[in-house]
Backbone as CSV, one residue per row, in Angstrom:
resi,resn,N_x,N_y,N_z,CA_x,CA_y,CA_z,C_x,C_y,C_z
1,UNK,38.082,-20.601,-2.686,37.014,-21.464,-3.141,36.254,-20.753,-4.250
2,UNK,36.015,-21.517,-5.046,35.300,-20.992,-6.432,33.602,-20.741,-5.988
3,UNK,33.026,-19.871,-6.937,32.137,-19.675,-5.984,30.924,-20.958,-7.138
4,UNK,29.657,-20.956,-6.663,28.818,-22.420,-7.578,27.961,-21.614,-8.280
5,UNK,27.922,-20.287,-8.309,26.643,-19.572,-9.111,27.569,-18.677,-9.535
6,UNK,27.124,-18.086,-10.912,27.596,-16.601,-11.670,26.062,-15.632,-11.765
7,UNK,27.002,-14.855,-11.815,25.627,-13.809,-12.403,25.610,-14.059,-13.771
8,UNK,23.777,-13.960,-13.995,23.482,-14.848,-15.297,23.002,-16.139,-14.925
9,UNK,23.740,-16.676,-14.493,22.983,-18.604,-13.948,21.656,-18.615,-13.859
10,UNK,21.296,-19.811,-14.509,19.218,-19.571,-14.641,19.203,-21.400,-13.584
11,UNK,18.709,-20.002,-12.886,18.263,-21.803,-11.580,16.866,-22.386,-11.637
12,UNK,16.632,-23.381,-11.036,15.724,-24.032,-11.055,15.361,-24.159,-9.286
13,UNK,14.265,-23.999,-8.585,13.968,-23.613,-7.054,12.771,-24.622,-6.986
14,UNK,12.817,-25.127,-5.303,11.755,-25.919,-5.032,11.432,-25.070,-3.655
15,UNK,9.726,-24.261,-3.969,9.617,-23.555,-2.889,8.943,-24.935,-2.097
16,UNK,8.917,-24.270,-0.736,8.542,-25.326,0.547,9.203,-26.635,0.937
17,UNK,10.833,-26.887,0.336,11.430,-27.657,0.725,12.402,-27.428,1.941
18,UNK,12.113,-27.899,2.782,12.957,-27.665,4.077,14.558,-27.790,3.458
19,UNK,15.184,-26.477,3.765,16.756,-26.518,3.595,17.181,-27.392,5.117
20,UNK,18.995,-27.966,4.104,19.377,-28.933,4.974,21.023,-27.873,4.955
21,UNK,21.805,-27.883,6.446,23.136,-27.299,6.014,23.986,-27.844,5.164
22,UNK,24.133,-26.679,4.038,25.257,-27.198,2.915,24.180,-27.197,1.374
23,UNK,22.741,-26.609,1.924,22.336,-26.389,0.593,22.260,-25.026,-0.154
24,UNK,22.162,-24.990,-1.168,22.282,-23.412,-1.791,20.291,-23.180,-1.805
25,UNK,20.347,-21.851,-1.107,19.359,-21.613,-1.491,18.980,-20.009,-1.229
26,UNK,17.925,-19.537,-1.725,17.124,-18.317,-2.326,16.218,-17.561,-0.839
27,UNK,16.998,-16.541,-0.376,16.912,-16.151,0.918,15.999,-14.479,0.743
28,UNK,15.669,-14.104,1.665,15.080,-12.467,1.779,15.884,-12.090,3.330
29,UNK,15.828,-10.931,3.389,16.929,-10.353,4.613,15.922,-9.085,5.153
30,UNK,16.021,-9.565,6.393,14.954,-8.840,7.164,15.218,-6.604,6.663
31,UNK,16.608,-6.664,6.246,16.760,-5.299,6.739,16.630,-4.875,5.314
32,UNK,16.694,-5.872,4.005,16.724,-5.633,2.962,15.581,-6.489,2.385
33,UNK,14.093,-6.216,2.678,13.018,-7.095,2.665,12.826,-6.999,0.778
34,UNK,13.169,-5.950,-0.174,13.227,-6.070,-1.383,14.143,-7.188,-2.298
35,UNK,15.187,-7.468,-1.530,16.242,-8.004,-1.986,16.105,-9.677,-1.534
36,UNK,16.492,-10.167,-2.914,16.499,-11.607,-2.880,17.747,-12.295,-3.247
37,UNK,18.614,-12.829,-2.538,20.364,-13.332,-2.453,20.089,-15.055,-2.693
38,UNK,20.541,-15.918,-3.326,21.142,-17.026,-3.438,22.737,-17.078,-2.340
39,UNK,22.139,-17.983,-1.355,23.387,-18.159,-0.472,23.724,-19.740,0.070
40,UNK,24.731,-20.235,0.593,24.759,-21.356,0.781,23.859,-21.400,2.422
41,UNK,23.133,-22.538,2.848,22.567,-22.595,4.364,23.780,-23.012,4.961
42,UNK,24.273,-22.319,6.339,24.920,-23.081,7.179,24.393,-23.942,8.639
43,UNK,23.208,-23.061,8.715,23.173,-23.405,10.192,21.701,-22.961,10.318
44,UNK,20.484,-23.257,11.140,19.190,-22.940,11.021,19.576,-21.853,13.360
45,UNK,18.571,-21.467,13.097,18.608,-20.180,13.821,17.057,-19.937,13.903
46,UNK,16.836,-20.919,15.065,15.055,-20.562,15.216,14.128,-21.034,13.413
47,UNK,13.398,-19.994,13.330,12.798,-19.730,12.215,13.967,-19.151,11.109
48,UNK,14.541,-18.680,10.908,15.419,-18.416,10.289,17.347,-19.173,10.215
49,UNK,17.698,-19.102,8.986,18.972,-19.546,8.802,20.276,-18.431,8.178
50,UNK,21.214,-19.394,9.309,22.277,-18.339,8.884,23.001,-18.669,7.534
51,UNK,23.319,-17.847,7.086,23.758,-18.607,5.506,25.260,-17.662,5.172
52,UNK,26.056,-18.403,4.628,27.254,-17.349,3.814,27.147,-17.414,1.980
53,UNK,27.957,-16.527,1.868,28.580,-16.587,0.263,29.843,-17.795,0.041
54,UNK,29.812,-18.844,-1.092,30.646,-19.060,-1.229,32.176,-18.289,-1.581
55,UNK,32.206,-17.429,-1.479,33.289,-16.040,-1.449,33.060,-15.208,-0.453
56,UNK,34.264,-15.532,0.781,33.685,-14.637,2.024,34.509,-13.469,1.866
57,UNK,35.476,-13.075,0.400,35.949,-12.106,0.526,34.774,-10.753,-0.260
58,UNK,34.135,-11.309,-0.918,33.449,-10.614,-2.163,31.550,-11.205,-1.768
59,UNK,31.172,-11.137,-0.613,29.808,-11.796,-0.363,29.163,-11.009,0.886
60,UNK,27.966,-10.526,0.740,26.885,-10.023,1.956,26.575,-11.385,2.011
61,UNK,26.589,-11.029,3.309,25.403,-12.652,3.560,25.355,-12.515,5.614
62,UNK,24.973,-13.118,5.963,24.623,-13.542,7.732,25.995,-12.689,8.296
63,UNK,26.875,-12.764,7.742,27.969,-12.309,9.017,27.917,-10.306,8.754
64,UNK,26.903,-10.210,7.643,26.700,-8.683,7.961,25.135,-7.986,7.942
65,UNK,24.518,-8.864,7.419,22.852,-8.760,7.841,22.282,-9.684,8.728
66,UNK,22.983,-10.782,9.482,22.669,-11.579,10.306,21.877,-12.900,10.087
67,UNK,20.846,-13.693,10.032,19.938,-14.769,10.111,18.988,-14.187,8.939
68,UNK,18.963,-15.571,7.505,17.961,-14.737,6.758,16.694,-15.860,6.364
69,UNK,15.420,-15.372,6.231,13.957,-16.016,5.872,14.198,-16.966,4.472
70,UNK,14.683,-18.418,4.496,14.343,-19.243,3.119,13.316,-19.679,2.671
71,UNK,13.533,-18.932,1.118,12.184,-18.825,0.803,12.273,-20.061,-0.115
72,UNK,13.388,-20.702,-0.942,12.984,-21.676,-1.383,14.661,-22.185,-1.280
73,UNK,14.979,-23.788,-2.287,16.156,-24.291,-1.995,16.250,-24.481,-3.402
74,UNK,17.686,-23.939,-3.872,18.139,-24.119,-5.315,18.483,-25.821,-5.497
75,UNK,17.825,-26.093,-6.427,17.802,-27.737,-6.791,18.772,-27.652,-7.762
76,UNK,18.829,-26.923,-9.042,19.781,-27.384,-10.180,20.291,-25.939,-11.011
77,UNK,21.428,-26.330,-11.815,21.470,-25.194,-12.667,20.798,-25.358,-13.893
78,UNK,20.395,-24.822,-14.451,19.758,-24.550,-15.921,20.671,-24.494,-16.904
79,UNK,21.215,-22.883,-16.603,22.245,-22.584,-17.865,22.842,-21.424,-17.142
80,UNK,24.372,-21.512,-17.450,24.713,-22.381,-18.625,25.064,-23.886,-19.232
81,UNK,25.414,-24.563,-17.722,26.170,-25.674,-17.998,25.600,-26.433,-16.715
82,UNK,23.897,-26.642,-17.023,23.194,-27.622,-16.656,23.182,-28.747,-15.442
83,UNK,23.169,-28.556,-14.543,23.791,-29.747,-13.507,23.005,-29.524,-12.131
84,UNK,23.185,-30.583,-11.389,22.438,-30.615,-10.057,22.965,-29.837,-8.924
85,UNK,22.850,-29.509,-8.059,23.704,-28.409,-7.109,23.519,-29.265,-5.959
């Protein structure tokens, strides 16, 4: 599976929108509280959601830092090539 973001991609975020599973969105990770990941939501987990990489060969995400805090939900791409997510 191709993955929906590159490095470089200029997103567009709606903080305080409740993520739904199957949306891409802009996460913090309890063990890596500096670090901010774009991941897809799969599944909500209490207060927190578990989320993967669209590339589970080449992706950190929930199945190695576990359940992470969404902080907002990626709405669209910017640039390069403009479109809704």
């Amino acid at each position: 599976m191709s993955t929906t973001l590159a490095d470089g991609d200029v997103v567009l975020v709606r903080f305080g929108r409740h993520p739904r599973p199957g949306d891409v969105v802009l996460v913090r990770w309890s063990a890596r509280p500096e670090q901010l990941s774009v991941k897809r939501a799969v599944r909500a987990e209490g207060a927190r959601w578990w989320v993967e990489g669209d590339n589970p060969f080449g992706s950190t995400d929930s199945r190695t830092l576990g359940p992470a805090a969404v902080v907002a939900v990626v709405t669209r791409r910017l640039w390069p090539r403009p479109r809704r997510l």
